[in-house]
N, C-alpha and C positions, 0 to 999 in steps of 0.2 A: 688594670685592664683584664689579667687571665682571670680574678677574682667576677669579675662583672659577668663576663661569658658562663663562665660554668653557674653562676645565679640564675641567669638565664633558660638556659638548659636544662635546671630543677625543674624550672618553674612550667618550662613547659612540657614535662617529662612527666608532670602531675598528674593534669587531666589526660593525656594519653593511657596512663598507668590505670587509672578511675574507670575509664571507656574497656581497657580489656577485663577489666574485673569485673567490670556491668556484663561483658557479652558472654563472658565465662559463664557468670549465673543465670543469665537467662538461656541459654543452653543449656546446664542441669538441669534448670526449669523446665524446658519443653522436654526434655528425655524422659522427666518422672511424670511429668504430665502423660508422653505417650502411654508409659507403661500401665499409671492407673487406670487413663481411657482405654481398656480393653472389653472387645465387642464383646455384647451381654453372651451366655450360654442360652442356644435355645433348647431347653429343657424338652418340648412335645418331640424335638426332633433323636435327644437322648433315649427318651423313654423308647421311640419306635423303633431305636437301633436295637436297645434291651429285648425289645419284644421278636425281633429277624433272628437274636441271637438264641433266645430260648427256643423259637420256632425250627430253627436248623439243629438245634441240640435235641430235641425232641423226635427230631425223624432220622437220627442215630442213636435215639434210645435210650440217651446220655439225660434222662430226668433230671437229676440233682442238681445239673451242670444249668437248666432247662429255669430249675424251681429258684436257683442262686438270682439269675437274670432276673426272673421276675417278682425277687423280691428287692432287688436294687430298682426297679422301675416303680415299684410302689411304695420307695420310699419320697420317688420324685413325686410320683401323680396317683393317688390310689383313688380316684374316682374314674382313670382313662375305663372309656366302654372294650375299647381293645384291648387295654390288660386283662380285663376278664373277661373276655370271651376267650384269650390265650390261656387263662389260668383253667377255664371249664374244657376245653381240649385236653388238658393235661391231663387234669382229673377224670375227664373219660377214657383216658385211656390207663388208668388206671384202676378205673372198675369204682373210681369213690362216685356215682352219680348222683347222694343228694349234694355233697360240695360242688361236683359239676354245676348240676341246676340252679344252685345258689348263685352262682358266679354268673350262667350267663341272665337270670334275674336279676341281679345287678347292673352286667353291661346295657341291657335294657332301659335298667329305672334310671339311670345317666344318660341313656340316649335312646330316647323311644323311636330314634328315624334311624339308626345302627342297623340298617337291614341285611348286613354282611354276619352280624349278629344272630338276628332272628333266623336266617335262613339254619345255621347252625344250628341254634336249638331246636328250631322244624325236625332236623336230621336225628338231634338227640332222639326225642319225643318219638320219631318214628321207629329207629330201632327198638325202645321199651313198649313199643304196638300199642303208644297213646297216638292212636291215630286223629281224634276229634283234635286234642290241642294242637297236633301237628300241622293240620289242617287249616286252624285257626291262626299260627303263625303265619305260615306259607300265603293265606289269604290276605294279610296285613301288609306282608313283604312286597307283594304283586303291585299295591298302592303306591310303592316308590317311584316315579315315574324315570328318574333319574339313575336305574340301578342298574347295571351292563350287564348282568347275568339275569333280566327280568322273565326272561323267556322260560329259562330254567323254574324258575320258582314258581312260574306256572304251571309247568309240567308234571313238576311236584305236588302244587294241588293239586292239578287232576290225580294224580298216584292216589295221595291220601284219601282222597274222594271215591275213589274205587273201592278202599280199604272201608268206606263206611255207607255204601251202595249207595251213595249221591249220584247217580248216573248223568243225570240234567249238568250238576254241577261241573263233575268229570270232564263228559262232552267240549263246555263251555273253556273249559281252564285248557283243555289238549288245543282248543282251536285257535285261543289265545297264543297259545306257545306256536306253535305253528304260525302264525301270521307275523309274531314277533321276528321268528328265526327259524328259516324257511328250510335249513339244513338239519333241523331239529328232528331226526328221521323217527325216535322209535315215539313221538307226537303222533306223527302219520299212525302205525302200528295200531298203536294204542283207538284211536277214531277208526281204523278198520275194525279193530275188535268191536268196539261199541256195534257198529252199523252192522257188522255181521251178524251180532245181539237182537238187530229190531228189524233182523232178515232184511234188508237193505242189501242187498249182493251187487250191486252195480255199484254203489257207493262207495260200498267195503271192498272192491276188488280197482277201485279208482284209486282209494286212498292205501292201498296193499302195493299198488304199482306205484306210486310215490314214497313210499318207505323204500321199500327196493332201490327206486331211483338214487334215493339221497343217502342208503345204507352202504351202496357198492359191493358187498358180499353177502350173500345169505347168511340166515342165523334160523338156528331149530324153532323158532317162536314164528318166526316168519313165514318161512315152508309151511308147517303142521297148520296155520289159518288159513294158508294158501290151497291143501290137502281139503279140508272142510270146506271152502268156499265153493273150489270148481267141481266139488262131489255136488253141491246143492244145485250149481247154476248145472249140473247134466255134461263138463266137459271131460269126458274120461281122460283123455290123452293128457293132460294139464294136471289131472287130481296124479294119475300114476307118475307123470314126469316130475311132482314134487315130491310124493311122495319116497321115490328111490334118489332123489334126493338128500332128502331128511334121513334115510335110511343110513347112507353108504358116508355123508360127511359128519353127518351126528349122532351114530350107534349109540351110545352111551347117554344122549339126551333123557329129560323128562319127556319131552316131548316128540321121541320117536317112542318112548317106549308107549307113552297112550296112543300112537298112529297105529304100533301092532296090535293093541287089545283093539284098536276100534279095527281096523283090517279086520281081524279075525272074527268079531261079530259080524260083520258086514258079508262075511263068505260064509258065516254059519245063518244069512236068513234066508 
């Protein structure tokens, strides 16, 4: 009889025994399964943490630290257009400008809508006084319909455009910027200047009172057109009220100092 019981009690003690062994392994199972299924690395998002970190390294000086980063990014991606426009920053500031230029020709030929890019190279191109190509950038950029700083790049063109007496052009790209981004004050300025240019005085003293509006403080550039305006349009009280302006807050100006040479011709005719 005790024989019979404890057979019993094997027997069914078997598949119990079987059932935990099962669930044992399939719970290793899912545990190595979790660990293999681990979410992929998103590498664009690696590379652009590389690129914040050389960027912050870079505007403490710390190059090396700057150039480490971004050759660990380029081991991820070395066609990103942002890595080299990062690497041609560096480079300029460096003083190395044909590897600059090289680099941001590159972020380009990878991404010819990188207009965050181009506008940079615009900037290059302008400081070495290639003002056509700059020009030619800055015009290409304007095209992006989609770029948040679009107003800028037109104001830009007009700049370049001055630099290569396009005046039409100029005009056309300041007024651009202006309608874009209405706070865009030295746009204003700049189309006073023009129109003062093609003796336009009502114009230029419209759009001189919209700079002012949108500048909130005077500036030596500002005054000294303002000085020459209301000489032309006959309002003395205006020309001298700017002029000791310009005088007494921007002594040291360029452009106080040609208010004194023109003063003083102007009391010697």
């Amino acid at each position: 009889m005790y024989k019979s019981v404890v057979r019993k009690v094997k027997l069914l003690s078997v598949p119990w025994l079987a059932l935990w062994v099962l669930a044992t392994l399939l719970m290793v199972g899912c545990t190595t399964t979790t660990t293999q299924n681990k979410q992929p690395v998103d590498m664009d998002k690696v590379v652009q943490n590389r690129l914040q970190l050389a960027l912050g390294y870079m505007s403490k000086g710390d190059h090396e630290r700057a150039r480490d980063n971004l050759n660990k990014a380029m081991a991820l991606d070395s066609r990103s257009p942002e890595l080299h426009d990062v690497w041609a920053l560096l480079f300029q500031r460096e003083m190395e400008y044909e590897e600059a230029e090289a680099h941001y020709k590159k972020a380009l030929s990878y991404d010819p809508k990188f207009t965050r890019g181009r506008n940079n190279y615009g900037l290059f191109l302008m400081r070495l006084n290639r003002y056509e190509e700059a020009y030619q950038q800055f015009s290409l950029g304007t095209e992006d319909l989609g770029y948040p700083k679009r107003a800028e790049l037109f104001y830009k063109t007009g700049v370049a455009a001055l630099k290569l007496d396009k005046l039409p052009e100029a005009e056309n790209a300041f007024t651009r910027a202006a309608v874009l981004n209405p706070t865009l004050s030295f746009a204003y300025l700049e189309l006073a200047e023009l129109s003062f240019k093609k003796k336009d005085y009502p114009r230029a003293r419209q759009l001189l009172s919209k700079y002012n509006d949108t500048k909130n403080a005077p500036s030596p550039r500002g005054l000294w057109l303002g000085v020459r305006l209301e000489h032309n349009i006959g309002n003395q009280d205006a020309e001298a009220s700017q002029g000791l302006a310009l005088r007494n807050m921007f002594p040291n100006s360029r452009e106080n100092q040609e208010y004194q040479s023109w003063l003083k011709n102007e009391q010697e005719k």
